[in-house]
C-alpha positions as CSV (number, residue, x, y, z in Angstrom):
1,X,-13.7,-19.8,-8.8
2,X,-13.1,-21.9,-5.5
3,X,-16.4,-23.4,-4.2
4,X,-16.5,-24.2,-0.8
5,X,-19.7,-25.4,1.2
6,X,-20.1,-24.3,5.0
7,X,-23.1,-25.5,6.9
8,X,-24.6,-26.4,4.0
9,X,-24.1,-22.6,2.9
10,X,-22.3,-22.7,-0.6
11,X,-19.4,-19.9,-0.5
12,X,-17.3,-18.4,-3.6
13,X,-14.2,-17.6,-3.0
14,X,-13.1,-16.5,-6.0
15,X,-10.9,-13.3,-4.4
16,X,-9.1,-15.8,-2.5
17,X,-7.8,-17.7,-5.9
18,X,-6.7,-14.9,-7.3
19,X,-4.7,-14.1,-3.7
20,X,-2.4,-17.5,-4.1
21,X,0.9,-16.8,-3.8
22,X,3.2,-17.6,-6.8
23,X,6.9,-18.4,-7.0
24,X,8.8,-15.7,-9.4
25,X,8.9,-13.0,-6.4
26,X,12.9,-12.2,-6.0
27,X,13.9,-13.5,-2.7
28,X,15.7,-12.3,0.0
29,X,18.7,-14.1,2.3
30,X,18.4,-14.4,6.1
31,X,20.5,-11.6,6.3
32,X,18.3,-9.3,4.4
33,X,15.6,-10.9,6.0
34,X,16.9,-9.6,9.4
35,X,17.3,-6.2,8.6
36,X,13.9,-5.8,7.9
37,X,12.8,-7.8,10.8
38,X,15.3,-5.0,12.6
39,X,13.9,-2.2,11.5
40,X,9.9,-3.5,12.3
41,X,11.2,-3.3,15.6
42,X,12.8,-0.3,15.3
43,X,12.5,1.9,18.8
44,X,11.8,5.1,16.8
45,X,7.9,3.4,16.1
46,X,5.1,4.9,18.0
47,X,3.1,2.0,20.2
48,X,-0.2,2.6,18.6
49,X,1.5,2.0,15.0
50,X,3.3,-1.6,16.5
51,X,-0.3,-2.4,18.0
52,X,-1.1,-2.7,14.3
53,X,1.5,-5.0,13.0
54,X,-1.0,-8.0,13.5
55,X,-3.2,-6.1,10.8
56,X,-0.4,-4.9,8.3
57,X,2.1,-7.8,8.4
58,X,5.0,-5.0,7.7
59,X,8.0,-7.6,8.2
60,X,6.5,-10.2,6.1
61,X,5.0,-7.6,3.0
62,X,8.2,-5.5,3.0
63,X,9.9,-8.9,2.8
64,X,7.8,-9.8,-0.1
65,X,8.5,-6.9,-2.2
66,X,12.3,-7.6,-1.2
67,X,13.2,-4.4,0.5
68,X,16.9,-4.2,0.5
69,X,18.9,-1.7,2.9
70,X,20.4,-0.2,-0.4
71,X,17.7,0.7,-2.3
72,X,15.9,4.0,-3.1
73,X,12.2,3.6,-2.1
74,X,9.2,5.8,-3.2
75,X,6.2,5.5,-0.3
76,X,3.2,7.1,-2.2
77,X,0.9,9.2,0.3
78,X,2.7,7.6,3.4
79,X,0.1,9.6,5.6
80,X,1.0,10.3,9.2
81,X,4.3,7.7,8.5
82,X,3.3,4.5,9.5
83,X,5.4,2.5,7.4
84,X,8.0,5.8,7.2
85,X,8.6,4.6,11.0
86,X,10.3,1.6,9.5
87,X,11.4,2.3,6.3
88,X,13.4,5.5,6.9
89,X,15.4,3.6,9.5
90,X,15.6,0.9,7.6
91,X,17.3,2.8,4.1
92,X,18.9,5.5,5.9
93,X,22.8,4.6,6.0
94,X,22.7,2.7,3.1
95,X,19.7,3.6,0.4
96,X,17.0,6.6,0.3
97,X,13.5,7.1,1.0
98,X,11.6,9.7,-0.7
99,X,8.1,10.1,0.5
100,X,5.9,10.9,-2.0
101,X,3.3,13.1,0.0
102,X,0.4,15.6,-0.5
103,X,0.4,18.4,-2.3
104,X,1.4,21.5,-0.1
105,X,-0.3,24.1,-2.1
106,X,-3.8,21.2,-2.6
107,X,-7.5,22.8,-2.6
108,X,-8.3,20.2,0.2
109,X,-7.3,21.5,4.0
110,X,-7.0,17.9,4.7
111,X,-4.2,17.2,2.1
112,X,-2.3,20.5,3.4
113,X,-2.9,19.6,7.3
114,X,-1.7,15.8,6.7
115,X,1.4,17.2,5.0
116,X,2.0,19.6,7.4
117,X,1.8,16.8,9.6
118,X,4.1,14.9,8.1
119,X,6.6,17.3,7.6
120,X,7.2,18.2,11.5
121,X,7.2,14.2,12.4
122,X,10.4,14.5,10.0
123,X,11.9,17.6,11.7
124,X,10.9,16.5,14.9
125,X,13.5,13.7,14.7
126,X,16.3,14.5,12.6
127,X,18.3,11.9,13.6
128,X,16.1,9.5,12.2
129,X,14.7,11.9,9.5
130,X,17.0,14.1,8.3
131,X,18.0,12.2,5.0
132,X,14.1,11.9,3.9
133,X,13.2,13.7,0.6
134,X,9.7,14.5,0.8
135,X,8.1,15.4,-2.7
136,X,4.8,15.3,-3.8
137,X,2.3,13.1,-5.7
138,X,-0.5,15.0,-7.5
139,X,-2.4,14.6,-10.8
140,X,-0.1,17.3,-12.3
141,X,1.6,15.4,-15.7
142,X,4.3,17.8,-15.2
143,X,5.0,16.8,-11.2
144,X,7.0,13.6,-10.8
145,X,7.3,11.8,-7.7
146,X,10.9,11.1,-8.1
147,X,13.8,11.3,-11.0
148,X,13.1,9.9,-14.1
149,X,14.1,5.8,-13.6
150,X,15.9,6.8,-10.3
151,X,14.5,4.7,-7.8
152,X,13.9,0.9,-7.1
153,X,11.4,0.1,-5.5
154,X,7.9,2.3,-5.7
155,X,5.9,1.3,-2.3
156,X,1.8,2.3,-2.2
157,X,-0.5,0.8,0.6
158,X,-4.3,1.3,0.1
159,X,-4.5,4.4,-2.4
160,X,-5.6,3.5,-5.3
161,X,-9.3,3.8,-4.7
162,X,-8.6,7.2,-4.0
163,X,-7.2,7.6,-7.3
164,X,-10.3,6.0,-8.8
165,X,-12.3,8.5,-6.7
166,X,-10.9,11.2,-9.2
167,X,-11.2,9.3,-12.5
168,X,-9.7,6.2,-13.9
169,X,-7.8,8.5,-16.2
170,X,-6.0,10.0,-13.2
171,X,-5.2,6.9,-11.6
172,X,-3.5,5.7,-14.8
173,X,-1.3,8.7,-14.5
174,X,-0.5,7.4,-11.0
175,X,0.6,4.5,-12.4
176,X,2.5,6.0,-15.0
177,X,4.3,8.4,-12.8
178,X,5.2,5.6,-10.9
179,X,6.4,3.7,-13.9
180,X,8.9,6.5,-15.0
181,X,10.7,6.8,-11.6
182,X,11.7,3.5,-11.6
183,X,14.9,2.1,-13.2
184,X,14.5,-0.8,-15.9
185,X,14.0,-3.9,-13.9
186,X,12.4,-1.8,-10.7
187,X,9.3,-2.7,-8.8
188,X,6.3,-1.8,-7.7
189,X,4.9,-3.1,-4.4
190,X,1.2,-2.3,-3.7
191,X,-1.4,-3.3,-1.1
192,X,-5.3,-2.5,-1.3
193,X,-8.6,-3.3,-0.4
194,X,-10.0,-6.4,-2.3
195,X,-13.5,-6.0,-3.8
196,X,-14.5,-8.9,-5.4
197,X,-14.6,-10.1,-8.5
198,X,-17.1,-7.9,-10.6
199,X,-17.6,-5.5,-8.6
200,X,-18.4,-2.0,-10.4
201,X,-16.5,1.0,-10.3
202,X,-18.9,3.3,-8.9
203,X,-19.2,0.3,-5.9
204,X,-15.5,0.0,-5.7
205,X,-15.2,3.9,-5.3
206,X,-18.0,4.4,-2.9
207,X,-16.4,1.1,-0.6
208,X,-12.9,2.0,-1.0
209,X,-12.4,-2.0,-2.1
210,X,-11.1,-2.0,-5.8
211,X,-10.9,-5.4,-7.9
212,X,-7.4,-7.3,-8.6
213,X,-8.5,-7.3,-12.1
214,X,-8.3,-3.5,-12.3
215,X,-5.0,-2.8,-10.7
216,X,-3.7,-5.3,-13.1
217,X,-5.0,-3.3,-15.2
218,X,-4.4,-0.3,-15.1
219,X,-0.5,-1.3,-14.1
220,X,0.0,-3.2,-17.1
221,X,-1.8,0.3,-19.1
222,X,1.3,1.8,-17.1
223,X,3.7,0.1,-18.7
224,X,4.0,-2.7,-15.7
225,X,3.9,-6.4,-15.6
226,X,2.5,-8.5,-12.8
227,X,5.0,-10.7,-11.2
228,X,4.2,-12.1,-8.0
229,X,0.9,-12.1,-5.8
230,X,0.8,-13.0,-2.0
231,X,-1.6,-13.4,0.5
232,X,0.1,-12.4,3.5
233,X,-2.5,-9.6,3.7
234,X,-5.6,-11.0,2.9
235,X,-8.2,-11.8,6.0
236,X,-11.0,-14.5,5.0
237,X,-13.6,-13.2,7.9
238,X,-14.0,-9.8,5.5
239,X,-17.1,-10.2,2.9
240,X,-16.5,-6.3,1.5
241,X,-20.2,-6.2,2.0
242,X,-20.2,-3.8,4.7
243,X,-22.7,-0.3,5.1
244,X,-19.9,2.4,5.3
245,X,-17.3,0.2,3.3
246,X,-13.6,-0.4,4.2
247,X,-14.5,2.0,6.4
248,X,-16.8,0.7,8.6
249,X,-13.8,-1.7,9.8
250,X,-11.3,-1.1,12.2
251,X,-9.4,1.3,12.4
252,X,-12.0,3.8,11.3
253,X,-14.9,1.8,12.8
254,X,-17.3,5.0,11.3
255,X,-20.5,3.1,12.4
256,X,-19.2,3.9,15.8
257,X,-20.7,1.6,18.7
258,X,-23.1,0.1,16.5
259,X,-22.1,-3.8,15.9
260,X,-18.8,-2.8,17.4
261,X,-18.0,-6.2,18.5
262,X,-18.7,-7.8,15.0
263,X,-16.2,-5.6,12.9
264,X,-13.5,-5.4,15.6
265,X,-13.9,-9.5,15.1
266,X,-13.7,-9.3,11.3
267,X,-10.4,-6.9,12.2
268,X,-9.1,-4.7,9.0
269,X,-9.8,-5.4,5.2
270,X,-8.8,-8.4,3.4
271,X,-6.2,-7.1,1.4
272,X,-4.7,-7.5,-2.0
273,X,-0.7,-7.8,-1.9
274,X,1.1,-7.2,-5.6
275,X,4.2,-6.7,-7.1
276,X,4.9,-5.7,-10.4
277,X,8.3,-4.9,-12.5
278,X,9.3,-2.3,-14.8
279,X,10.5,-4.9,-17.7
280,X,11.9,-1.8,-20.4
């Protein structure tokens, strides 16, 4: 637990300790550095998703999780294809990206719409799309998001709470699904909302901020071992204490014009960034 005193205000910073950066990550070369730096500025990516680059750090997280051009990727839920925008150019001569997306046949008109969605962004722009394999993450034991240790690298950015919306036992299988697609020595890369330390599950669930402690912990249930932390996402001005959660932060911003000014100034969530590896 870090102790800090501002203004004679003592502050805990305990989430920020457990966001220091170690040194076992793999590493990339310049040259592999580049190619992710050229696909982040990739002319196939909308303006609104650049304008959020600030927020997401892509070049500097997909770095982290050492992205190479040859790889085949997973992206869980990549929603509308923020990060497809750069990925899928970045693996398409060389590697593959599956997108792991909604269920097409889902109860929930939002999951079918989003997919839908998705789907004609690929078809819209086959030069840029047309190697995609799009299947499907859902809680089915019987669907897997990819081959059976097929892939290496499994990508997720802020899903798990919604996981842990629908039980801890189904966001273990998430983690387990995502554990059999990789190959023996694959990785995981994640990014969520930070809650901190202690925080309860019915709290993390209802604020869409989940605690380090649980990922870990339900990854290493998964058959995963934590490797590497970085904080390259996290953002100090975020207390998680906020009326409407995550969500009352940009880009959401659901409290609408009330205190507008104070959570565009705190910007998005601090941010967990972790990467685990498929030891077996």
């Amino acid at each position: 637990m870090l102790k800090i005193v501002i203004g004679g205000i003592l502050v805990l910073l305990a989430s920020l300790v457990s966001a220091q950066e170690n040194t076992t990550a793999p590493r990339l070369d310049a040259e592999q550095q580049g190619v992710i730096k050229q696909a982040v500025g990739s002319s196939v990516r909308s303006i609104s998703n650049v304008m959020r680059d600030a927020a997401r750090n892509p070049e500097q997280t997909l770095t982290f999780f050492a992205i190479e051009p040859q790889h085949s990727v997973v992206e869980i839920w990549p929603g509308d294809g923020w990060y497809t925008e750069i990925l899928a150019p970045l693996l398409r001569d060389e590697g593959l990206y599956i997108a792991a997306h909604f269920d097409p046949d889902s109860e929930l008109e939002f999951f079918r719409k989003s997919r839908a969605e998705f789907q004609a962004k690929l078809d819209k722009s086959p030069e840029v799309y047309g190697d995609v394999e799009l299947t499907v993450l859902n809680y089915d034991p019987q669907t897997p998001i990819a081959p059976p240790a097929s892939v290496d690298r499994v990508l997720t950015f802020r899903n798990v709470h919604n996981w842990l919306a629908q039980g801890r036992d189904e966001a273990l299988l998430v983690f387990r699904k995502m554990h059999a697609a990789l190959k023996p020595g694959g990785m995981l890369g994640l990014v969520e909302h930070r809650a901190r330390i202690g925080t309860d599950l019915e709290t993390m669930i209802r604020t869409g901020y989940v605690t380090e402690e649980l990922i870990v912990e339900l990854a290493e249930e998964a058959g995963f071992e934590l490797l590497s932390r970085s904080p390259v996402n996290q953002n100090t001005r975020d207390t998680t204490t906020h009326p409407e959660g995550v969500w009352t932060l940009p880009p959401t911003l659901r409290l609408g014009d009330k205190d507008r000014a104070q959570y565009l100034s705190i910007g998005e969530s601090d941010r967990m960034t972790l990467l685990f590896i498929k030891n077996e």
